[in-house]
C-alpha positions, 0 to 999 in steps of 0.5 A: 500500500502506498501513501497518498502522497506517493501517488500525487507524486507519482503524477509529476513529469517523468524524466523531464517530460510530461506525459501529458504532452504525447501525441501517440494514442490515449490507450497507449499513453495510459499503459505507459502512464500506468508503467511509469507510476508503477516504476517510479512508486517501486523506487519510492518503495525501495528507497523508504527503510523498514521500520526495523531498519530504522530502529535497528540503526538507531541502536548503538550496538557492539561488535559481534560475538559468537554463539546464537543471538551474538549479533544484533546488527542490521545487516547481520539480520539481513545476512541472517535472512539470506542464509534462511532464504536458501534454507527455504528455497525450493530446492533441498540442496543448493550446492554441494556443502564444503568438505571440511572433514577428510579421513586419511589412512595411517599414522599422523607420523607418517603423513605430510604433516608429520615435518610441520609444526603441530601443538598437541593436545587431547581435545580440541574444542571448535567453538567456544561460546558452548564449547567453553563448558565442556571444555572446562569440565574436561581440563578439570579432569587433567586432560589438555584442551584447548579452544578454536573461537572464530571470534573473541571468546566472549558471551553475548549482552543479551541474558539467557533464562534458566532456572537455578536448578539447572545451573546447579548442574553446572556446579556438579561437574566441578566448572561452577562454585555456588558464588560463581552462580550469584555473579553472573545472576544479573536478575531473579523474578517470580511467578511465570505464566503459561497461557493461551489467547484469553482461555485462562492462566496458570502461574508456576515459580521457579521456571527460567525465572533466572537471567544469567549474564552470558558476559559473566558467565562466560568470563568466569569460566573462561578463567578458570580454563586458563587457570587449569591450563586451557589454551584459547585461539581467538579469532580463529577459523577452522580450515579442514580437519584431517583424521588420521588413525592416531590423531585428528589434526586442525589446520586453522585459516591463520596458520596453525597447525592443532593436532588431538586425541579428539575434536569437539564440534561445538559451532552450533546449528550452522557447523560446516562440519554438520552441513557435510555430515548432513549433506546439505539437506533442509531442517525438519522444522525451524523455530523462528524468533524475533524480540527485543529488550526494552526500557519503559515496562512499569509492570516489570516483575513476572515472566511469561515462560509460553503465552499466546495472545492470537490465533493463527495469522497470515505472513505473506504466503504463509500461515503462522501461530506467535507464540510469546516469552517475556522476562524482566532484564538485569539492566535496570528495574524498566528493562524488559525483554520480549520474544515473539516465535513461530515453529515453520516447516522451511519452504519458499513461502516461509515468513522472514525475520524482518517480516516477523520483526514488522508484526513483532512491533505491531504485536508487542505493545498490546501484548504488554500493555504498553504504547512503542511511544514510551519505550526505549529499544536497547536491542534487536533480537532475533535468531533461526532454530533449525531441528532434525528428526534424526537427532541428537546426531551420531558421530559420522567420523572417528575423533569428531564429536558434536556439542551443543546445538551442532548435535541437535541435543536440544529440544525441538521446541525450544530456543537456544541450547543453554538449558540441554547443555546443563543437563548433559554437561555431567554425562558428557563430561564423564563419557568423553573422558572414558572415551579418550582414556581408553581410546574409544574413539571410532565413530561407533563408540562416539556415537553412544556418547549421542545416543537415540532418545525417545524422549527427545524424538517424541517432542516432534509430535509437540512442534508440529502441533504448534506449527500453523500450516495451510489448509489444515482443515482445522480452526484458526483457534486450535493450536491455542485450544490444544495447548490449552487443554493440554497445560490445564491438564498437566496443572491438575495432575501436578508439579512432577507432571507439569514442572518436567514438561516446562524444562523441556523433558518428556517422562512416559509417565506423565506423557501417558497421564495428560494424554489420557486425561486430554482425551477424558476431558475433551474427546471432541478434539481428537479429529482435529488432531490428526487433521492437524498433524497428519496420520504418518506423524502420528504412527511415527510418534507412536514408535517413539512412544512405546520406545520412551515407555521401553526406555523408562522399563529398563532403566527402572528395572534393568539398569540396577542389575546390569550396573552391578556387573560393570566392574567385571566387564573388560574396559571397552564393553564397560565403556558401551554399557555405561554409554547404554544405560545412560541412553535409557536414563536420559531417552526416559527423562529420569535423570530429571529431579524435582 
């Protein structure tokens, strides 16, 4: 739509000349009038900034660090977008991904290599914003480590939101104390509400009720990294992995040369090593998320941990459902940040970021009560999520091993890899020391350390239920109903039915208890859901769930048998089996505690 404005404008001479003064045919100096408006209102169109494009380059931002959400730039949106764009375009590769990793025969010692200068070390860590933790966790064990970090090794401005049970974790695996956790504790809040398009609400404590400085906690443990010995390259870019029978070895794009026992792939969602492995192909599902943090909020000491303030609405071509998250910030007692995200399955049609960004600031005031006339935007948020089915993802090489969000170990409904990477620190940090004590390091013992989680595959079922798609058959109104239905059951059998639900961890037990519950209190939904999920989702999940059932048997019953013969096993088969029995544990959600 263009200004009036616009359009008296447009009516103007047209380079030098009027259009009024032509000779030729009236049919024909209408056509060219019509083309001549349109032409010139094009460029008129182009040349007018998006509304984020003003507010975004009003912002004084810093540069940028690594990890998901480390840029808050225009044009770093803009370079997000274009990656997404090739993500969504029509075809499931656009070009053949680089081969970063390749395999050699033999001995490092008898490679080319062999005359160049090498630093050794028993693991190397290729990116450091998530990588820092499981780095320290290793060093901490007395093994040589060292980090590769394109950027400067630095956490983003912009907190991440956990609860203080999971950085607990963090102080189990021996890289936290308690008094560490206070310090990077830069805001606390309570209560947090879960609620969907007027239908009621239903408030819990303690859930991402935290908002932990990534630049603290980062600083913290990167200290104690190099105070146990850690090595840091910093600015530094993998060029190509070579893997040789006794080593892996990293050429990096300044020069040096890092050889180890083992390379740890923590670059996250966009790993060019993941991009080999998976071949270019397209993401299952992504989660899209846009937000800011703002200063104004007189309201300011709840948070919304899900909300949803409408039903489904068109972007462009596409059908999408908003969903909301908002948690007080640590920067001052006015300060505010507020998500808006949508679960979209990548196609050509999908919405980008700056088109989110354009409802977000449409949506956002209603949404908390306030007038955009009265904030202060302190930055632009947004990040692109993408999930497989396939995952956590198995060890396609000897010696390399994804971590964090280049494993796909976190929920598919989720944003951000903080809250799985507390949950799987212990277990990893355990797992990969065994690994390279006993040189278990081919990809098959590599892959037990990802292993197949039912728990984790059964989640699908939930983002492609919130996932708005065209001509479903069903009401605008529904994914709101569903979750509805679905969260005031969980409310009514219980803290260890809802609370485990809201981490992101799925128990057969609970899972089991709200389904049949759902289908006691609301039997008339059911058609709805398959018209909204389709039939082979559904008999596919159903394979999970009997698994996460199987997974929750053996852990609770076999796991304590089989664990008391451990000791008697010879080394390599201990190392699998525990590798199993933690696969049941954590693909069940039984390591969760209330």
């Amino acid at each position: 739509m263009f200004s009036g404005t616009m359009m008296m404008v447009s009516m103007r001479p047209f380079i030098g000349v009027s259009w009024y003064s032509s000779k030729r045919p009236l049919g024909y100096r209408k056509r060219q009038r019509a083309l001549r408006d349109i032409v010139y209102m094009t460029a008129q169109t182009q040349a007018v900034p998006s509304r984020t494009q003003r507010i975004m380059e009003s912002i004084s931002v810093s540069g940028e660090v690594g990890g998901a959400g480390g840029a808050y730039s225009y044009n770093a949106l803009k370079r997000l977008d274009k990656i997404w764009s090739s993500i969504c375009s029509a075809q499931a590769v656009e070009q053949e991904p680089q081969q970063v990793v390749s395999s050699f025969p033999g001995m490092l010692s008898r490679s080319a290599l062999a005359e160049k200068a090498v630093d050794k070390f028993d693991v190397v860590v290729c990116g450091g914003t998530l990588g820092i933790f499981i780095a320290t966790a290793l060093s901490a064990k007395g093994l040589k480590v060292s980090i590769v970090e394109r950027n400067i090794l630095k956490g983003r401005e912009q907190e991440w939101n956990i609860s203080r049970k999971e950085l607990m974790e963090l102080v189990e695996a021996g890289i936290l104390d308690e008094d560490d956790i206070e310090e990077a504790t830069a805001v606390s809040f309570n209560p947090n509400r879960c609620g969907f398009e007027n239908r009621g609400e239903i408030w819990v404590e303690d859930i991402l009720n935290l908002g932990v400085s990534p630049v603290k906690l980062i600083e913290i443990v990167k200290k104690r990294f190099i105070s146990l010995g850690g090595v840091i390259f910093e600015g530094s870019g993998v060029s190509s992995i070579s893997i040789y029978d006794d080593a892996a070895v990293l050429q990096l794009a300044e020069g040096n040369i890092l050889s180890s026992c083992l390379t740890i792939d923590a670059m996250g969602n966009f790993s060019p090593v993941v991009k080999q492995i998976r071949g270019g192909r397209k993401p299952d599902g992504v989660c899209l998320v846009v937000g800011s943090c703002a200063r104004g909020f007189k309201e300011n000491s709840t948070s919304d941990v899900i909300y949803s303030s409408s039903s489904v609405k068109r972007v462009g071509n596409a059908e999408v459902q908003y969903f909301w998250e908002a948690f007080p910030a640590g920067s001052g007692p006015l300060d505010r940040t507020t998500y808006m995200f949508t679960y979209v399955n990548p196609q050509p049609s999908s919405p980008r970021l700056e088109e989110l960004l354009e409802d977000y600031w449409d949506l956002m005031p209603k949404y908390q009560g306030v007038s955009m006339d009265n904030l202060e935007i302190l930055r632009v948020i947004y990040g692109i999520f993408p999930t497989y089915r396939d995952s956590p993802l198995p060890a396609a090489f000897n010696r390399i091993l994804q971590f964090g969000d280049a494993s796909g170990i976190q929920s598919p409904v989720s944003f951000g890899g903080f809250g799985s990477l507390t949950r799987h620190l212990g277990r990893l940090s355990n797992g990969i020391y065994e690994a390279i004590d006993g040189d278990f390091l081919d990809s098959y013992s590599l892959s037990l350390l990802n292993p197949y989680m039912p728990n984790l595959s059964a989640s699908w079922l939930f983002q492609r239920a919130m996932s708005a798609k065209k001509q479903s058959g069903v009401s605008p109104e529904f994914i709101n109903e569903l979750l509805d239905i679905n969260f005031k059951s969980m409310q009514r059998l219980g803290d260890p039915v809802l609370r485990p639900f809201l981490q992101d961890v799925i128990q057969f037990g609970p899972l089991a208890k709200t389904l049949g519950l759902v289908m006691l209190t609301k039997p008339q939904i059911l058609p709805s859901i398959f018209k909204q999920v389709d039939v082979p989702v559904l008999i596919d999940w159903s394979r999970h769930f009997f698994m996460l059932g199987y997974y929750t048997f053996l852990s609770s019953f076999m796991d304590p048998v089989i664990r008391s013969w451990l000791d008697a096993f010879p080394s390599k088969m201990m190392y699998e089996w525990k590798r199993h029995l933690e696969a049941w544990k954590y693909g069940s959600g039984l390591d969760y505690r209330l």
